[in-house]
N, C-alpha and C positions, 0 to 999 in steps of 0.2 A: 836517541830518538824517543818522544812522547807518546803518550798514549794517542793522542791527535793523531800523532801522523802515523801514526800504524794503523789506525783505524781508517785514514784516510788511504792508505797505499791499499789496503783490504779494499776499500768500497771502490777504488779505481780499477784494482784487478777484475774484480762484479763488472762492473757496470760499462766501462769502456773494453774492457779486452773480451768479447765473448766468444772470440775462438779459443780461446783456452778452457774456457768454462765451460762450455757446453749448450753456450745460448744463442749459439747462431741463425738467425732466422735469413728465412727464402727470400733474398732481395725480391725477389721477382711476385713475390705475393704481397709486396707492401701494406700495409693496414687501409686503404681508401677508405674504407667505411667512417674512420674520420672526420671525413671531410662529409658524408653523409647524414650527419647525425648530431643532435642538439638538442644533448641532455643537461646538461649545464644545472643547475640548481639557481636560481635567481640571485638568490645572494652572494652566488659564486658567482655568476657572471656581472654582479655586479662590482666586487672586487679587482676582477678582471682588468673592467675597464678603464676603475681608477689607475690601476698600473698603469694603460695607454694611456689616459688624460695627463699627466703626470711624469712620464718617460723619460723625457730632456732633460729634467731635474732629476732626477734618481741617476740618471747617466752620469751627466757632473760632478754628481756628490759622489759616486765611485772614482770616478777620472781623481779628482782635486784627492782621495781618500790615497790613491796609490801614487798621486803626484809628490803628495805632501809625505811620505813613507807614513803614514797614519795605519793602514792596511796591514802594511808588512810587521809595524814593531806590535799589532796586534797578535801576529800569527808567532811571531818570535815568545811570544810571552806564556806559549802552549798551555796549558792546563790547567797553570795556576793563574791567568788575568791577568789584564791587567785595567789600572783605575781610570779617570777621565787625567785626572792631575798627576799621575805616573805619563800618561802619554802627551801630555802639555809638555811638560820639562824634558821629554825624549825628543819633541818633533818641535819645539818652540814655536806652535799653534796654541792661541788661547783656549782655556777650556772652553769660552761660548765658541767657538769654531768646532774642538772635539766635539761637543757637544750636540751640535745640530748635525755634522757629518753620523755622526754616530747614532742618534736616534733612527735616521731615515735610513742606517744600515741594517737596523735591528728592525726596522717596518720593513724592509726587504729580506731579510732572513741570511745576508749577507757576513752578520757577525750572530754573537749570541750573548749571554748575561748566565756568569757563573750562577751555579747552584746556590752558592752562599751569600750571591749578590742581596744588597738591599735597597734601598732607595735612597740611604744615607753611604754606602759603601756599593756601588756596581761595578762589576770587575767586566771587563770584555775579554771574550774567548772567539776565535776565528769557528764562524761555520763553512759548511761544505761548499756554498755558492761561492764566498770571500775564500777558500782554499781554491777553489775552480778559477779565481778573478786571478789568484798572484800566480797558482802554479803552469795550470793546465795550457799548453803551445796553442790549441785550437781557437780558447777561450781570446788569449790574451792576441793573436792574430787577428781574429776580430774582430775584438774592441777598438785596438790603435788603429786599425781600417778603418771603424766606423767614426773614430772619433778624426784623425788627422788626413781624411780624405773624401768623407761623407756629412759630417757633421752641419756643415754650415751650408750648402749646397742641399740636402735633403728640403731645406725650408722652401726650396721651390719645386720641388716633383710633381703639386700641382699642374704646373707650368709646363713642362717635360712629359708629361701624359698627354695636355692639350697641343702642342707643340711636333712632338715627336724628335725632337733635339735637347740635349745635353745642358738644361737650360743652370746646372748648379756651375757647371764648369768655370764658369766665370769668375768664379772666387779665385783661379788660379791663372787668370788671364783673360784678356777677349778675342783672342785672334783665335783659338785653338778651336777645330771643329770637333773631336774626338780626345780622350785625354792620354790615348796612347802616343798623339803628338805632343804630347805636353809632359812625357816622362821625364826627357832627359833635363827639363827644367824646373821641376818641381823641390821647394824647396824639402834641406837635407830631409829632416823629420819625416813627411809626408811622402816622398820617395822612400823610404825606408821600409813605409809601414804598405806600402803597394805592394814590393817587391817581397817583403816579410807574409804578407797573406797571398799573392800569387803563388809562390813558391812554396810556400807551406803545404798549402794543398795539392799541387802536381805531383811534387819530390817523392812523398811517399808512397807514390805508386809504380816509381819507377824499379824500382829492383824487381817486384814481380814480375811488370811487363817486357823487361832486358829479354828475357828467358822467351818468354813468345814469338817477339819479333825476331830474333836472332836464329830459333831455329828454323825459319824459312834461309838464313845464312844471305842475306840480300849484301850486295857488296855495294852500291850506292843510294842511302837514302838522303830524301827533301827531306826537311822538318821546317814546314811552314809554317811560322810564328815564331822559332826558335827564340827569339828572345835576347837572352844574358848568353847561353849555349851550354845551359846544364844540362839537356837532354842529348845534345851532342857529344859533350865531353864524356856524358857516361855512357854514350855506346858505344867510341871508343877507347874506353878502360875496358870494356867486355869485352870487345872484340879487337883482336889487335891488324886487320886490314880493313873492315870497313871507311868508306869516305865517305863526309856528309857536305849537304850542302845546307844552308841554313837562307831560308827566305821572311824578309820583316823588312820593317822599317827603316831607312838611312842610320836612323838614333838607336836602335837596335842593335843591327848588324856590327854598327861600327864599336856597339858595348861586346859584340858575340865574339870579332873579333881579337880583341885586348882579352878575352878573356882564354880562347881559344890557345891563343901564342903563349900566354904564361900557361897553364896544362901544359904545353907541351905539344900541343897537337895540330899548331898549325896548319902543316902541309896537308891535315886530312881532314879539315876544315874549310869550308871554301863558304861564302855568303852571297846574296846576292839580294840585293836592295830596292825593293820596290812596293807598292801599295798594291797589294793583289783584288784591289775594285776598279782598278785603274782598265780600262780597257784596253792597251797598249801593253799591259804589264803578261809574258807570258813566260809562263814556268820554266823549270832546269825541264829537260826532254828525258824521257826513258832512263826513269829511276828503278829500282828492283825495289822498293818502295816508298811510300808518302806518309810522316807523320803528323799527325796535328794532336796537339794536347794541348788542352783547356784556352783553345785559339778557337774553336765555330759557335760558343756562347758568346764571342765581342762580335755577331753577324744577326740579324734578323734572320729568318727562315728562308726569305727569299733570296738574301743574299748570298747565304750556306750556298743554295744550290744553285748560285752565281757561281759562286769560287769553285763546287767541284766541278763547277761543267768544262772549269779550267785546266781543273786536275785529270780530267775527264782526256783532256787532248793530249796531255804530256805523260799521259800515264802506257804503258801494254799491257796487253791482255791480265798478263798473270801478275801484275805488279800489285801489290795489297797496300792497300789505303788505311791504316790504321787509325783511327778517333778515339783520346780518349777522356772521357767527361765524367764530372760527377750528374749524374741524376737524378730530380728531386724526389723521384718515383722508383728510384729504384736501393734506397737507403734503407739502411739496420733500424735506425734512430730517428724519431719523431725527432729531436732537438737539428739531428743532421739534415733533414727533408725542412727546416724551421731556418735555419741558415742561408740555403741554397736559395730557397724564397726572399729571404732578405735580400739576398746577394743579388738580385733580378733589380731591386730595388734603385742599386749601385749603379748600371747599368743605365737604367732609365735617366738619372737625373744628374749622372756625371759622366758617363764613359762613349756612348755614342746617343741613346735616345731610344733603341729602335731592337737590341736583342736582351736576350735574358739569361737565365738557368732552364736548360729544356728536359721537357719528359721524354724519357725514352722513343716511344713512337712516333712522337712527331721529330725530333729531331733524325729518326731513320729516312721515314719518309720524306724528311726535305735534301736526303743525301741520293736518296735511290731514284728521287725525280730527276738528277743528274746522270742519268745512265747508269747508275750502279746497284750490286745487289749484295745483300747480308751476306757474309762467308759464316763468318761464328761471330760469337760473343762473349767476353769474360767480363765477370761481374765480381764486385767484392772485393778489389785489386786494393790496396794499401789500409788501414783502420778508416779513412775515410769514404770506402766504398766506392771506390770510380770503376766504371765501364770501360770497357776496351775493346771496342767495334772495330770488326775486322772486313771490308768491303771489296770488291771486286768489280771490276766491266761486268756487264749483263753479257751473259753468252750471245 
């Protein structure tokens, strides 16, 4: 191990683990005043903006940097550099190709230039952005999102604001009104990289959450939007008689399924297949509780408290509704609350047109307009911070 990456595993224990360190701050007092205030320096914000003006190109030349292993034989070459014509005959890219990839990496601060570099000898050394670009799960989760699912489709969001429909969707078909109907045919790549950033961010929330829901000991839960049926498989490795039932999509169910049988846990797995906007489509009856995770950010507000008014009928008294979301209002990390907002983006110009990433409050209040009322609240659930709203019938 290099001096690099000690220094880097040091600056990642800092800066991303801060329950270890001691830097834990109060989701619930998020910095707003951010967004209140514009101090900026002029010459900084003009900086800024070139970055925006500029963005598509600086994306590609990272994408084409890690395509072309350019990136990685840079981080390989730790602390001693390495040269433009060292990394030509490694990557069989010309040096005018290293060359312009590589300066626009060092204008992004993506790579950097040994100490002893000169301008007849510059050696390239990975910095922390370009360590953040090859190592870091969250980083590289939402690049290949943005790149092999968002990319080309964002050119019309214009469109999809004015619209209020999915107007990028198109790039992967024209029948498709929503692109959750368009999963199970999206090419390999681009299904990869969905399932790879959906999954990413739910998964590590779940081993905290196991612990909550379980100690109510509920013996049949929904989990509406189940999906693949990670969330079902793992409450049954927790628990060894709960039954679930899993409600989604036909292309869904029928993946929750196959997945369900090989685990092993068929028999406590049961599906059921329908479009829960559908007005015809109504619930499993009298669950001991209702999951939904990272499933009422694919709904407008209005539609959320469509769907619980549903949950609303098939649910009893004491049955607990479980949600649990990232919140862009209720994050550790400016970069994490900078994400989430992207992520809104997604939504708009590829997935349906019409929901997004919600803040806290209002995504309650479009649950409790459905009859229902806050029980508690856990916050902070996995390194990526998600919420875990816990609801009830109004007495």
């Amino acid at each position: 191990m290099n001096g690099s990456q000690i220094d880097y595993i040091f600056f990642i224990m800092i800066e991303l683990n801060p329950i270890n360190t001691g830097i834990l701050m109060d989701s619930s007092s998020y910095n707003s005043d951010k967004f209140k205030t514009d101090n900026i320096r002029a010459v900084d914000a003009k900086f800024e903006a070139q970055k925006i003006a500029f963005a598509p190109l600086t994306f590609q030349a990272v994408r084409a940097m890690l395509n072309l292993n350019i990136l990685q034989k840079i981080e390989d070459a730790g602390d001693t550099g390495i040269t433009r014509s060292e990394l030509s005959g490694k990557t069989g890219i010309s040096e005018y190709g290293i060359g312009v990839l590589c300066e626009m990496a060092l204008g992004m601060n993506v790579i950097k230039l040994t100490k002893t570099s000169t301008s007849n000898s510059e050696k390239f050394i990975i910095g922390k952005i370009g360590w953040m670009l090859l190592e870091d799960d969250l980083t590289r989760a939402n690049f290949f999102f943005t790149n092999d699912i968002c990319y080309m489709g964002a050119y019309d969001l214009d469109k999809s604001v004015q619209t209020g429909k999915p107007e990028g969707l198109k790039y992967f078909g024209e029948k498709w009104r929503t692109i959750y109907e368009a999963l199970s045919t999206l090419p390999t790549r681009a299904k990869k990289s969905w399932f790879d950033f959906d999954h990413f961010y739910s998964d590590i929330a779940f081993p905290e959450a196991l612990p909550i829901v379980f100690s109510e000991k509920p013996s049949h839960l929904v989990d509406i939007g189940g999906n693949t049926a990670k969330w079902a498989i793992s409450c049954c490795r927790y628990d060894k008689s709960v039954k679930i039932t899993i409600v989604d999509l036909p292309g869904q169910t029928a993946a929750a399924e196959k997945n369900a049988d090989a685990a092993g846990f068929g028999s406590r797995i049961s599906t059921y297949a329908g479009n829960v906007l559908d007005p015809a489509t109504r619930l499993p009856a009298n669950p001991d509780a209702v999951w939904m995770s990272q499933f009422l950010d694919c709904f407008s507000l209005h539609q959320i408290t469509k769907i619980l008014k549903k949950v609303y009928d098939a649910v009893k008294d004491d049955t607990n509704v479980y949600v649990l979301e990232p919140l862009w209002d209720r994050q550790h990390f400016e970069a994490s609350s900078y994400s989430l907002q992207a992520t809104s983006l997604y939504f708009t110009c590829m997935a349906n047109g019409d929901s997004k990433m919600y803040r806290y409050q209002e995504l309650v209040d479009a649950i409790e307009e459905a009859g229902f009322s806050l029980k508690c609240e856990h916050h902070n659930l996995g390194s990526n911070s998600y919420s875990l709203l816990v609801f009830r019938k109004k007495a």
